[in-house]
C-alpha atoms as a printed R data frame, in Angstrom:
    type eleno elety resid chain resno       x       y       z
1   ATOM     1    CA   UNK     A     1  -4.232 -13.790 -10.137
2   ATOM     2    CA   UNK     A     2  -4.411 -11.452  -7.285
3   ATOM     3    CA   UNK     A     3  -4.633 -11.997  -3.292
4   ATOM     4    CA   UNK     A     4  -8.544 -10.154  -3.424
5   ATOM     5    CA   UNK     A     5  -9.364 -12.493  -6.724
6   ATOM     6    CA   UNK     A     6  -8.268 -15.914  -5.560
7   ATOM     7    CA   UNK     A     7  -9.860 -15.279  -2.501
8   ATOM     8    CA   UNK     A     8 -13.330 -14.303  -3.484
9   ATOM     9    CA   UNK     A     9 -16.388 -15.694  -1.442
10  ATOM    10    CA   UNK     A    10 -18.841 -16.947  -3.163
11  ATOM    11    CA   UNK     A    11 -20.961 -14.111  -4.731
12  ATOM    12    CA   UNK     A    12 -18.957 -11.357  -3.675
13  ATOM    13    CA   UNK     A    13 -17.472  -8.747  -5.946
14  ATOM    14    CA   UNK     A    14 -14.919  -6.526  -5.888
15  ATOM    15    CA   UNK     A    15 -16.496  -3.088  -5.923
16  ATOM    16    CA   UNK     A    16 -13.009  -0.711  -5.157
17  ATOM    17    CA   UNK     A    17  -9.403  -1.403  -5.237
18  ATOM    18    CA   UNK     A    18  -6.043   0.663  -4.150
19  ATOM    19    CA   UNK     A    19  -2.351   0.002  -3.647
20  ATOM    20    CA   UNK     A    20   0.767   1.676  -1.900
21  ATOM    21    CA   UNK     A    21   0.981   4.792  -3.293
22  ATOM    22    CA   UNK     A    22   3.956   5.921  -5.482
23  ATOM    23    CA   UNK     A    23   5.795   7.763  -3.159
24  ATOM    24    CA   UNK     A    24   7.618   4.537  -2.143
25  ATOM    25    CA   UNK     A    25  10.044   5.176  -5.107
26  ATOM    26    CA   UNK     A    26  11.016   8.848  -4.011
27  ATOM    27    CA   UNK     A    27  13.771   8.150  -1.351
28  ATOM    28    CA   UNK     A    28  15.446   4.747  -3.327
29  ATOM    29    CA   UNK     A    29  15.168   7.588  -6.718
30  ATOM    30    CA   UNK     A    30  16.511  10.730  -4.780
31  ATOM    31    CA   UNK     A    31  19.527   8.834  -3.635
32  ATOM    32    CA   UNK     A    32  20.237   6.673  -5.954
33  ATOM    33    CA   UNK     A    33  20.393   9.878  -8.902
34  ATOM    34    CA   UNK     A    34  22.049  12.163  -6.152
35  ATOM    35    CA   UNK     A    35  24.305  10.247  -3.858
36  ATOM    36    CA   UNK     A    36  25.314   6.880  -5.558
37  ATOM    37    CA   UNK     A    37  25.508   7.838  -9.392
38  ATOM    38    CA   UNK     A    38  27.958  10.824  -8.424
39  ATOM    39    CA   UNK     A    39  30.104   8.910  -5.660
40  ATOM    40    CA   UNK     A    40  30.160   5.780  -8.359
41  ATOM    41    CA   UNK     A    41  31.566   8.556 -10.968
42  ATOM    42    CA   UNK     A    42  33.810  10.033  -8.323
43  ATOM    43    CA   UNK     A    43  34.986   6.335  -7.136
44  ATOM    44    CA   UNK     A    44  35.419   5.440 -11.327
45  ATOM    45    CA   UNK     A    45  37.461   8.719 -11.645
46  ATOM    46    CA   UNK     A    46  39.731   7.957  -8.288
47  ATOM    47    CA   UNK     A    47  40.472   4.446  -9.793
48  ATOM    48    CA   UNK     A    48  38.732   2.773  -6.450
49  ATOM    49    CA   UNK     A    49  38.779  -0.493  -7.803
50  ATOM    50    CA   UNK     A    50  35.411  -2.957  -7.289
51  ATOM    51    CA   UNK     A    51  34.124  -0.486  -5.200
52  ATOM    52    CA   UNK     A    52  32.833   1.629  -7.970
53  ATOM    53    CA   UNK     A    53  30.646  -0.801  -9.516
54  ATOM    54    CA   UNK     A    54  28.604  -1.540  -6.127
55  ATOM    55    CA   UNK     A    55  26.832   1.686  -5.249
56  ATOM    56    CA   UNK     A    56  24.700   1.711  -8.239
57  ATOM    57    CA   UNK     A    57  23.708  -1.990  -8.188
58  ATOM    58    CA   UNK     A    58  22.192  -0.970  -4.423
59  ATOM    59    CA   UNK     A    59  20.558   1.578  -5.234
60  ATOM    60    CA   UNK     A    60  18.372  -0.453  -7.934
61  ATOM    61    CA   UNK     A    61  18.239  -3.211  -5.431
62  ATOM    62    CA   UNK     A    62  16.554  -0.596  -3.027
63  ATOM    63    CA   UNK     A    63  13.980   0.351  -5.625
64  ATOM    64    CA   UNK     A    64  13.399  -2.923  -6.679
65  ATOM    65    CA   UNK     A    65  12.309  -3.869  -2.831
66  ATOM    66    CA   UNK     A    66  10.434  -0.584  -2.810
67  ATOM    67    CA   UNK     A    67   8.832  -1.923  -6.191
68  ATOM    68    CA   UNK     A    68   8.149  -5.340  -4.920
69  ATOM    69    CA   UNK     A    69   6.423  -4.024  -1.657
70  ATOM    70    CA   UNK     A    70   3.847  -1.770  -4.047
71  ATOM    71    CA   UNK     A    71   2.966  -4.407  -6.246
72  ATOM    72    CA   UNK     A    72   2.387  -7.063  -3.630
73  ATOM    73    CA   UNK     A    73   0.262  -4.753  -1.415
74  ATOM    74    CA   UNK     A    74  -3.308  -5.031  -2.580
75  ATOM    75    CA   UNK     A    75  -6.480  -2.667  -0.948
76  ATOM    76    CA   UNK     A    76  -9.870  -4.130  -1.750
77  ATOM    77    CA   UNK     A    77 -13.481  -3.411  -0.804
78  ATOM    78    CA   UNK     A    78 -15.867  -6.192  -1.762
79  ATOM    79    CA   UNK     A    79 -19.396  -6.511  -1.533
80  ATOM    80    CA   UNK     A    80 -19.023  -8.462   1.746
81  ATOM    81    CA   UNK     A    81 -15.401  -7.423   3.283
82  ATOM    82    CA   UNK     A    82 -12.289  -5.592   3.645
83  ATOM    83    CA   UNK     A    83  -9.333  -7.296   2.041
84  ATOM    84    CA   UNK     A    84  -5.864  -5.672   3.064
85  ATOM    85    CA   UNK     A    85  -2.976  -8.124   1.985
86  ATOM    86    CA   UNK     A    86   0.900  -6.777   2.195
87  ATOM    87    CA   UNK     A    87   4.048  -8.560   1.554
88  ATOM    88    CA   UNK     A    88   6.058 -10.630  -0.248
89  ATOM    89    CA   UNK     A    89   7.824 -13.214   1.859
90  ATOM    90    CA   UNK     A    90   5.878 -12.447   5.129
91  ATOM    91    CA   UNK     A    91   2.553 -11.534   4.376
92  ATOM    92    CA   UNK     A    92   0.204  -9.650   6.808
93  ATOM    93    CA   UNK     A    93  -3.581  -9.329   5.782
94  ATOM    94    CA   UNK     A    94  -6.538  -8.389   7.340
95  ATOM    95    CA   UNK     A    95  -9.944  -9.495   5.991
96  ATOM    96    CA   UNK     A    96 -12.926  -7.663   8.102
97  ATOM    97    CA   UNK     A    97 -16.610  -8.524   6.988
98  ATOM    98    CA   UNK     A    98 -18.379  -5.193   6.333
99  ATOM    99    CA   UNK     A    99 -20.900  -5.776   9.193
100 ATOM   100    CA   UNK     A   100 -17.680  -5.961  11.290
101 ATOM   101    CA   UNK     A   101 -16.528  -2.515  10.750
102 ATOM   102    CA   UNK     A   102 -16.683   0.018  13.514
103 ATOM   103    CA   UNK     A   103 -14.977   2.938  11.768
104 ATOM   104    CA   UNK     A   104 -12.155   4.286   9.175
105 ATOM   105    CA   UNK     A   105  -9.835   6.706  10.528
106 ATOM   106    CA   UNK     A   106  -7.457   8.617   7.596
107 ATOM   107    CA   UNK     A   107  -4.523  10.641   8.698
108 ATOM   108    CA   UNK     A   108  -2.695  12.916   5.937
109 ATOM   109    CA   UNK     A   109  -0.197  15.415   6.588
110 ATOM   110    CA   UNK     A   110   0.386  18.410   4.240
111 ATOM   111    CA   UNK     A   111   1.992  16.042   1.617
112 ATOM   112    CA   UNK     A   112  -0.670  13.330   1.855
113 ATOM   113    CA   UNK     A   113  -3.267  16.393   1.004
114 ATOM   114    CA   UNK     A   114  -1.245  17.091  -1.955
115 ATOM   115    CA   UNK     A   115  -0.053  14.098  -3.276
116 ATOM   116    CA   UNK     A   116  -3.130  11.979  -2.246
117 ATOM   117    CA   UNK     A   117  -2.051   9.216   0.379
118 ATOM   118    CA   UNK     A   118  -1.890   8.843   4.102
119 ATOM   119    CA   UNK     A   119  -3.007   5.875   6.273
120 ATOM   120    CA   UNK     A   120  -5.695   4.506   7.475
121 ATOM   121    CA   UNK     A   121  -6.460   2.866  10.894
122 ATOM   122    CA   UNK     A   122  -9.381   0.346  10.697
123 ATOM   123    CA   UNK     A   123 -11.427  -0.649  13.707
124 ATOM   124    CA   UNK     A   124 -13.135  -3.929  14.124
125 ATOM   125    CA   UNK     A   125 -15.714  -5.001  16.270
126 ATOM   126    CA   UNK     A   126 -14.216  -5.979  19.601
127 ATOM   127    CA   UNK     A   127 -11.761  -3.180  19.935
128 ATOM   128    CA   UNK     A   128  -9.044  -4.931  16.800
129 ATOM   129    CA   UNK     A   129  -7.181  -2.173  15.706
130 ATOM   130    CA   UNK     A   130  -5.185  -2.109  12.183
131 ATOM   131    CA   UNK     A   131  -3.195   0.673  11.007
132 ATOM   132    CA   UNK     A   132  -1.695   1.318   7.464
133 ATOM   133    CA   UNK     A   133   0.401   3.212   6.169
134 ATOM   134    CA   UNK     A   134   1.138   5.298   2.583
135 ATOM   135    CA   UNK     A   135  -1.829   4.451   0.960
136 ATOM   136    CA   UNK     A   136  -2.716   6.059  -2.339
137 ATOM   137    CA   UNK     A   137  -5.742   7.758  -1.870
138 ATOM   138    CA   UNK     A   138  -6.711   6.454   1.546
139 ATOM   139    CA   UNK     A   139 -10.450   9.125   1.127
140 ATOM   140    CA   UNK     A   140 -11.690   6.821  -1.774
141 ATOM   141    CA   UNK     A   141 -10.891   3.754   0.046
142 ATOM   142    CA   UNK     A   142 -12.671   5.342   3.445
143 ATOM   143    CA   UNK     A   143 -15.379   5.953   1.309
144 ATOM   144    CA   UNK     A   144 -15.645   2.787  -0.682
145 ATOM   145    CA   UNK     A   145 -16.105   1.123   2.483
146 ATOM   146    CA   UNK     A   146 -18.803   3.071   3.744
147 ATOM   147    CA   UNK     A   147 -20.351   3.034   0.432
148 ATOM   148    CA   UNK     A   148 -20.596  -0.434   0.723
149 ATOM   149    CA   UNK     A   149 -21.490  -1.052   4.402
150 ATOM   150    CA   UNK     A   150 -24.378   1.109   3.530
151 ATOM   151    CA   UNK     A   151 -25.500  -0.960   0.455
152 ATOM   152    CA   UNK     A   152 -24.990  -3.637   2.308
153 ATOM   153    CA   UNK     A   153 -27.649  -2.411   5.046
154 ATOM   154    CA   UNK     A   154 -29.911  -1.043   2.601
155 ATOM   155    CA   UNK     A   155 -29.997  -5.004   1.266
156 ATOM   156    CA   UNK     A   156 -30.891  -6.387   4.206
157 ATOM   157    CA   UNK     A   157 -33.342  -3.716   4.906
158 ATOM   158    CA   UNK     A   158 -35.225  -4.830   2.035
């Protein structure tokens, strides 16, 4: 079960979810395929010894970390909060009732606009700042939480 679901209130749905967006693989991929795989070959060729069987090994330990840190990264509107939880070992979260939120900022270079993430800074009554970075489609999640603070208000308006 996930961070958002075992930590439901009661009553509250979750109405939009995101994660860490791909791109987290690209660097571990890039060198792993282009640096490590030829130097290994190079290394097996040159008769290096233990050496050679080393490079490779790190380079799948580097995209396992970088697979780990996706997967326990979870982005969650709910009908009553903001859930941001990251990390495995050392987790940071934030969990901001909607009626609590003072504004979304989204930054996204050329290559966020393209590939669709960026980060988002949220701001909290009372000045609390939180910034986050490399989320997949940090618009929809912008959005979702407006979406909701507004449904929100609409209920109470009622």
């Amino acid at each position: 079960m996930s961070y958002v679901e075992s930590n439901l209130l009661a009553g509250e749905t979750v109405r939009f979810r995101t994660r860490l967006h791909w791109k987290l693989y690209v660097w571990p991929l890039v060198v792993t395929l282009l640096v490590l795989v030829p130097l290994t070959v190079l290394m097996l060729r040159m008769h290096a010894g233990m050496w050679s069987g080393v490079l490779v090994p790190l380079g799948l330990l580097w995209l396992l970390a970088a697979h780990l840190r996706r997967a326990s990264s979870e982005f969650a509107v709910t009908s009553k909060r903001v859930v941001i939880k990251m990390g495995v070992m050392s987790t940071r979260s934030l969990e901001l009732l909607l009626p609590k939120v003072e504004g979304i900022a989204v930054n996204q270079g050329p290559g966020g606009k393209l590939f669709g993430y960026g980060s988002i800074v949220v701001t909290g009554s009372g000045g609390t700042r939180e910034s986050f970075s490399d989320i997949q489609d940090p618009l929809a999640l912008r959005r979702a939480i407006q979406e909701a603070t507004d449904a929100r208000d609409r209920s109470l308006g009622s």
